[in-house]
N, C-alpha and C positions, 0 to 999 in steps of 0.2 A: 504351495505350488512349487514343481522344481524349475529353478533356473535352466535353460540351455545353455551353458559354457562351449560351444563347441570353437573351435578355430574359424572357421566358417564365417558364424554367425558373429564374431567377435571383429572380424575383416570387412561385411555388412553393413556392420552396424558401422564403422567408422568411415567406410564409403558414402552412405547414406548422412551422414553428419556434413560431410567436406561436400556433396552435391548441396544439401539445404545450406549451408553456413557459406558457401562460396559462391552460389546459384551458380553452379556448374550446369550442363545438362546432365539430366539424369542415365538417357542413350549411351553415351560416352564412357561414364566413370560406371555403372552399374550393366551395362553389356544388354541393355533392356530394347526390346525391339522399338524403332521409331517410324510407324505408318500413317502414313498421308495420302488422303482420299480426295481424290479432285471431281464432283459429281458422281455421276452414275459410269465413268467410261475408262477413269483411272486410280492404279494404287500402286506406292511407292511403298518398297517395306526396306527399310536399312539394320541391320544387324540379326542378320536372320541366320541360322544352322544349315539348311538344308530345303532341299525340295521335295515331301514326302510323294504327290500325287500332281500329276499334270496334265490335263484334257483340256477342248476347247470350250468344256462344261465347271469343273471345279481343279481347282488350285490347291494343293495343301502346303504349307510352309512350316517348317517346323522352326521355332523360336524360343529364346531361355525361356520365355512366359506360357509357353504348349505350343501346340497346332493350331496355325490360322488361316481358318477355310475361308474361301472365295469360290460364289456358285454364280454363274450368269453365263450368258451365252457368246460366242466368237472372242472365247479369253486367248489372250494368246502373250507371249514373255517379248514385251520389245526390248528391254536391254534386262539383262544380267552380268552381275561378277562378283567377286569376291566377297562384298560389302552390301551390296544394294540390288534390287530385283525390282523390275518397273514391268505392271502387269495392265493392258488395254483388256477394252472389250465393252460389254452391257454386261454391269454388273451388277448383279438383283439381291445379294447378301452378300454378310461378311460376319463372322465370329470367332469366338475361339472356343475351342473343343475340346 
């Protein structure tokens, strides 16, 4: 089996070392999305790309890990900025895509 040598994956790997060996958070050092769901009525997504799709029906957010939908009803974006995106509503699913 061939090794992958790439730069990349060599940068990864030693991020991935310094998070487990230092319990860093992984969010932080690896750029990895970190969501938080409070029942059925709230979701906090911190390190997110983008906002692909947004109704009062489904949310899509784009993040290093894909697109993560949110479907429920009277969604709506109480805060956004740069960092972090805090999304109300009844919300009846959540995945990635």
């Amino acid at each position: 089996m061939k090794k992958n040598n790439s730069p990349n994956t060599f940068v990864n790997s030693i991020k991935k070392g310094l998070t487990d060996g230092l319990d860093l958070p992984n969010e932080i050092i690896l750029n990895v999305p970190l969501i938080t769901i409070v029942g059925r009525s709230k979701i906090v997504i911190e390190n997110f790309k983008n906002i692909v799709q947004y109704s009062n029906e489904i949310v899509k957010i784009n993040t290093s890990c894909g697109i993560f939908k949110i479907v429920g009803k009277d969604i709506f974006l109480k805060e956004l900025n740069k960092n972090k995106i805090y999304i109300k509503g009844t919300i009846t699913q959540f995945e990635f895509i």
